[in-house]
C-alpha positions in Angstrom: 34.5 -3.6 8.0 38.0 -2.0 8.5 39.9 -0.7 5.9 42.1 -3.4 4.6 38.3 -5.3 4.2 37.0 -2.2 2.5 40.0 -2.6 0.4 39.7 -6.4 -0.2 36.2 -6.3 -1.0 37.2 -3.6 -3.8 39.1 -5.9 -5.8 36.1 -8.0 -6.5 35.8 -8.1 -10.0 33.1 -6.5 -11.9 31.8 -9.5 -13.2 30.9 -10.6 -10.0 28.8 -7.3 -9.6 25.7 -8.1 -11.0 25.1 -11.1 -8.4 26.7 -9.4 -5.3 24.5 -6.8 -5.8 20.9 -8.7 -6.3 22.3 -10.2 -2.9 23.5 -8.1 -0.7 20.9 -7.2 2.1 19.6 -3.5 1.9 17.3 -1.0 3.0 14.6 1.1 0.5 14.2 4.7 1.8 12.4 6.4 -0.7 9.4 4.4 -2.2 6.2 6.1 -3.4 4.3 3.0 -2.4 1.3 4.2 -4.9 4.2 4.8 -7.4 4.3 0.1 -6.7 1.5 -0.2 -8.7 1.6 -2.1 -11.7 -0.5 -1.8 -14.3 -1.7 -5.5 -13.5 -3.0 -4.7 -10.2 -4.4 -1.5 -11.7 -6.8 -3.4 -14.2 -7.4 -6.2 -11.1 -8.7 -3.4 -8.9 -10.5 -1.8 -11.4 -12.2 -4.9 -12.4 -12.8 -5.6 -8.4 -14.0 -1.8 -7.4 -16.0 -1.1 -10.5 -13.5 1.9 -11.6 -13.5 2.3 -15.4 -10.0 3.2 -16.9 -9.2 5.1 -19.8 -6.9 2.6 -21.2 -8.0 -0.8 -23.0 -5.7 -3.5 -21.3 -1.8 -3.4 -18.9 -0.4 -2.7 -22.5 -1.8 0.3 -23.8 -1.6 1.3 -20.0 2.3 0.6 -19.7 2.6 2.3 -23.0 1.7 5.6 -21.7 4.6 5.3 -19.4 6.5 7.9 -21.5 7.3 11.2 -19.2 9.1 14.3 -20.4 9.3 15.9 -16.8 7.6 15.6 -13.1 4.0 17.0 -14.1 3.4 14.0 -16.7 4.2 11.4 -14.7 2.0 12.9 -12.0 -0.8 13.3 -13.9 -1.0 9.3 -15.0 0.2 8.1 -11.7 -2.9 9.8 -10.1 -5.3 8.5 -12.6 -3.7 5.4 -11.3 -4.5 5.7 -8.1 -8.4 6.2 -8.9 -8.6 2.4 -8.4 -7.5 2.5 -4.3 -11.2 2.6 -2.9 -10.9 0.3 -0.2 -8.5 -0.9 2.5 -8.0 -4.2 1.1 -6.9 -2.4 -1.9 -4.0 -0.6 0.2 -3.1 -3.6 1.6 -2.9 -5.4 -1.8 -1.5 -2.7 -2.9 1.5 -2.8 -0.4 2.0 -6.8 -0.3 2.6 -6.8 -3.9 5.7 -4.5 -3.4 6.8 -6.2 -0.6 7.1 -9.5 -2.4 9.4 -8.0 -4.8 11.6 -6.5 -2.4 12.0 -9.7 -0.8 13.2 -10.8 -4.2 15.0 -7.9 -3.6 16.9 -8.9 -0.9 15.6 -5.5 0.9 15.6 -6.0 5.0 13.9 -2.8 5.4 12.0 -0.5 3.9 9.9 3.3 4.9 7.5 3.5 2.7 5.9 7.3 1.7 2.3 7.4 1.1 -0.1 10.3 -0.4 -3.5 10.4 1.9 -4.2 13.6 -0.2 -4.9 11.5 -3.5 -6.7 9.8 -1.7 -8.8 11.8 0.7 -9.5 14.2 -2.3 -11.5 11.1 -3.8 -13.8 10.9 -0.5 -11.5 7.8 0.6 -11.4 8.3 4.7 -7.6 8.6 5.8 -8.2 5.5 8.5 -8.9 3.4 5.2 -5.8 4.2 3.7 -3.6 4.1 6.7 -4.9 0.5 8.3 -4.7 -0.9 4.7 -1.2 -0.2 4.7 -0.7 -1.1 8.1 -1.6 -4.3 8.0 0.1 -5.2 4.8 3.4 -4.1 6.8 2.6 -6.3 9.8 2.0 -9.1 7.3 5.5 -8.4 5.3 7.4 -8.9 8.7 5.4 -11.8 9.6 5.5 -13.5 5.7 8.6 -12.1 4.6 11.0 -11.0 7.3 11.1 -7.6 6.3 10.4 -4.7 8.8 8.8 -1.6 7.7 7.6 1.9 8.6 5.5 4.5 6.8 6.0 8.2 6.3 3.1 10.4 5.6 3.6 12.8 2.8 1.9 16.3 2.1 1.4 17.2 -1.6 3.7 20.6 -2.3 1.6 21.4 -4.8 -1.6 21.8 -2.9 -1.8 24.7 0.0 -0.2 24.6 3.3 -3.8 25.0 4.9 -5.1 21.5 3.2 -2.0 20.0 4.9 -3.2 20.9 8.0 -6.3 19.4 7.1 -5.1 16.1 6.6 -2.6 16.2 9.6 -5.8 16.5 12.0 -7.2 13.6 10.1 -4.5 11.4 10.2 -3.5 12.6 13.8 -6.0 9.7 15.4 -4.3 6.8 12.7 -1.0 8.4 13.8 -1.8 7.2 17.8 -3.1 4.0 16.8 -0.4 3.5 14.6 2.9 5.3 16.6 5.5 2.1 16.1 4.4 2.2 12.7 3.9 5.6 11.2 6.8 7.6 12.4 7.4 10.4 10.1 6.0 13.2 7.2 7.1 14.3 4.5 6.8 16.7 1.4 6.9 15.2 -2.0 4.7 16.8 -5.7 5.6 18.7 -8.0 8.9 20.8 -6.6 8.6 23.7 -9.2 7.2 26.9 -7.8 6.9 25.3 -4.4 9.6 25.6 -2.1 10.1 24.3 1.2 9.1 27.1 3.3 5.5 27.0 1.7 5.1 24.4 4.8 7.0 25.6 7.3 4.2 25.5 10.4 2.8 22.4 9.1 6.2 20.5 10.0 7.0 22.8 12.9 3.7 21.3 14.0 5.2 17.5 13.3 8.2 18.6 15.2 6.4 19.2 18.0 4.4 15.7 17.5 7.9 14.3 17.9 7.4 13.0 14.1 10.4 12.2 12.1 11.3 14.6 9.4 12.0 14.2 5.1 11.2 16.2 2.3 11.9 16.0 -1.4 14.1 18.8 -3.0 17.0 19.4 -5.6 15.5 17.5 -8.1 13.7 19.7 -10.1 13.9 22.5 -7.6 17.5 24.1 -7.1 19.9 23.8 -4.3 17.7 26.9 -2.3 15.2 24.2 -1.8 17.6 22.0 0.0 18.6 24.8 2.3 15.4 25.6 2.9 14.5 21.7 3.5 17.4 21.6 6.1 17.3 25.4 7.7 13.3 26.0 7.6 11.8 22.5 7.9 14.3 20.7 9.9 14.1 17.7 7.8 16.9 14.4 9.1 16.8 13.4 5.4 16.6 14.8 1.6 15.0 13.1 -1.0 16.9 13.0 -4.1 19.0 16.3 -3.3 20.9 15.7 -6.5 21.7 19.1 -7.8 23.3 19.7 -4.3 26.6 19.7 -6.3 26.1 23.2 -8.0 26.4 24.7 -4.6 29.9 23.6 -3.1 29.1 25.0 0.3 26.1 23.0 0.6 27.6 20.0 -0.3 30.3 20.8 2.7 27.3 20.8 4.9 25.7 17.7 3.5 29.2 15.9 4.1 30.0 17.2 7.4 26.8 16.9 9.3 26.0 13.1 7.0 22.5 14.3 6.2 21.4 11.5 4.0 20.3 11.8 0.1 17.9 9.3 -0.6 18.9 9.1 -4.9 17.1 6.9 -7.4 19.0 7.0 -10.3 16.4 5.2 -12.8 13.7 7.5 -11.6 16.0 10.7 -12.2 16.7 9.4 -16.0 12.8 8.7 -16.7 12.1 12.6 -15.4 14.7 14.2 -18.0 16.7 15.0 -14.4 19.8 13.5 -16.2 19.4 12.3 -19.9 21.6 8.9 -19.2 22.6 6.8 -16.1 26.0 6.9 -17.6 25.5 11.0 -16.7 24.4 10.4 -13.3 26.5 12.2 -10.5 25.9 9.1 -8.1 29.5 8.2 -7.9 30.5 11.5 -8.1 28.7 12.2 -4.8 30.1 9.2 -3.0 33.4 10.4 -3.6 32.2 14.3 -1.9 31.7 12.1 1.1 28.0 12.4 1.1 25.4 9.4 2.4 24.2 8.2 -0.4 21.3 5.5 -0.4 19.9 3.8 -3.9 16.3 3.5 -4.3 13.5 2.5 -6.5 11.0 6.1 -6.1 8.2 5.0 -8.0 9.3 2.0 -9.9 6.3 0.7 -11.6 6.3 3.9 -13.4 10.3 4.5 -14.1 11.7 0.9 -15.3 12.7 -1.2 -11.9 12.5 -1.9 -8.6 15.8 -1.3 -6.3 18.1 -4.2 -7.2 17.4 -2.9 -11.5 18.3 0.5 -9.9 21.5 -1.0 -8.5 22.4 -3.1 -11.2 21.8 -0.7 -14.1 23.9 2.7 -12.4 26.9 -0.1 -11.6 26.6 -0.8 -15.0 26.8 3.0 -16.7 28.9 3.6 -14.0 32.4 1.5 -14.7 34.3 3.3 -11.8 32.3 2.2 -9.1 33.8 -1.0 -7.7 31.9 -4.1 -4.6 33.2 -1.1 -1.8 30.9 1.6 -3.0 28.0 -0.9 -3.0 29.0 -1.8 0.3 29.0 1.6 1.3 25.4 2.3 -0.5 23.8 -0.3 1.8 25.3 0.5 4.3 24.5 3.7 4.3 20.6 2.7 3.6 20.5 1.7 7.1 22.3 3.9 8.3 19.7 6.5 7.3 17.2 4.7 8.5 14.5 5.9 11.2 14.9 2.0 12.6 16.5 1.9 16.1 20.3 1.2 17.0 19.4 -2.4 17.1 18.3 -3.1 13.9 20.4 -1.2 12.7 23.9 -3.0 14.0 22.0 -6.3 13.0 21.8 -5.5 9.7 25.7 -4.2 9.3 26.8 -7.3 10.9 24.5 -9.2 7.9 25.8 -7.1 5.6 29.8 -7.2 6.6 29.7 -11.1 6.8 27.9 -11.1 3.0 30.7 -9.1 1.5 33.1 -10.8 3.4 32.3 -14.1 2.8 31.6 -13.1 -1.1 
């Protein structure tokens, strides 16, 4: 859209938000696909695999949703993860998210997964990988909605056991090249910084993989130099305490490096204590890419459009533009090819105009 559009489409009025936003096509760049799994499916696949639960029923689970940083949420989220035995369970798994984000309105999404928490349980990488495969051919097929996966390493485990699971993954990676494009480094960020893997992704580099890792969220600024500068990464994850380092935010801006935020997910994890605190807006307005996401949204209170809906609302300032800017940005970042991409801004311009 040109300016006088862009200008247009900000006098919208904030009543109309709500709607324009559960609406508009968008893209999900940082979704912890594991982190999809509701307490419903948890109990169904237990049930189904055998896998006893240390919880009585969804409620008491669901009640135990209560984090006070990172580590606590990570230690119920792999507990829930105990009940992903088989590749049907992957795929099940993965289809369930994808229904909501057709709800959703979400065009594309790159999904992260953990083979780690997985392989560490004696389930074979292939498993997890063709599970998750197939529920992304199916999504397309079912749902319209194209898809890729990204490959994450666990920070808080040794460089060495990444390796490990790079040479297992490395024949799923050739079976599944149009599909499983990229790695990345996600965990526990405290006491783990970047450079802990830096031959690991030089290695990727050289396997002409696609590049993210998660930093400045718990971990300071340092981690996203050392994300950019060491690793090489195309994209942070979350990257919101960028701010307390202005020349890194001049970076951010002036090469568009891409922040994949999730504001609901950075409230739940004490990152910010309200969404009315959140520094989303205030990043638009340094110039940075900013995309909205969901992270792990079974675990921290909604799926992207609630992540949407819920900043706009804490955030008054924020007018139709900046949401037209947020998804366009999403594809923007996206590891999708010039194509889809100009498809998907052409589907976006004529929603907003037309709104």
């Amino acid at each position: 859209m040109n300016t006088t559009e862009l200008t247009a489409v900000a006098g919208i009025s904030p009543e109309r938000l709500p709607a324009l936003l559960r609406g508009m096509p968008k893209a999900e760049l940082h979704i912890h696909i594991e982190g999809s799994l509701e307490p419903e499916l948890i109990f169904a696949l237990a049930a189904r695999n055998g896998v006893s639960l240390a919880f009585d029923n969804v409620e008491s689970l669901r009640a135990a949703y209560a984090f006070s940083d990172l580590q606590s949420f990570l230690d119920i989220y792999y507990a829930g993860a105990s009940v992903l035995l088989h590749e049907a369970d992957f795929h099940d798994m993965a289809m369930d998210y994808f229904r909501r984000a057709s709800a959703d309105h979400v065009v594309h999404a790159e999904l992260f997964f953990d083979p780690q928490t997985h392989t560490d349980r004696g389930v074979p990488i292939e498993v997890v990988i063709n599970g998750l495969a197939r529920a992304c051919e199916e999504a397309e097929a079912e749902f319209g909605i194209t898809s890729l996966l990204i490959l994450c390493f666990l920070r808080h485990l040794s460089e060495e056991t990444a390796f490990d699971t790079l040479a297992q993954a490395l024949p799923s990676i050739e079976r599944h090249r149009d599909r499983l494009v990229g790695v990345g480094l996600d965990s526990s960020e405290q006491g783990h910084p970047p450079e802990k893997f830096a031959r690991v992704f030089a290695r990727c580099r050289e396997l002409g993989l696609r590049l993210v890792a998660h930093a400045g969220e718990e971990g300071p600024p340092a981690y996203i130099w050392s994300a950019l500068d060491v690793l090489k990464v195309e994209r942070i994850d979350h990257g919101v305490r960028c701010v307390e380092d202005p020349s890194l935010v001049a970076r951010l801006a002036a090469e568009r490096i891409p922040l994949t935020v999730c504001p609901l997910s950075n409230v739940k994890l004490r990152v910010f204590d309200t969404l009315a605190q959140h520094n989303l807006a205030r990043l638009l307005e340094l110039g940075l890419c900013i995309t909205v996401n969901s992270d792990d949204p079974a675990y921290f209170g909604g799926y992207v459009n609630q992540n949407y809906i819920e900043t706009f609302e804490a955030l008054p300032a924020m007018t139709a533009a900046d949401a037209y800017t947020l998804a366009r940005n999403s594809f923007e970042a996206s590891f999708a090819n010039s194509t889809q991409k100009a498809r998907w801004i052409e589907l976006l311009d004529s929603y907003f105009l037309n709104a």
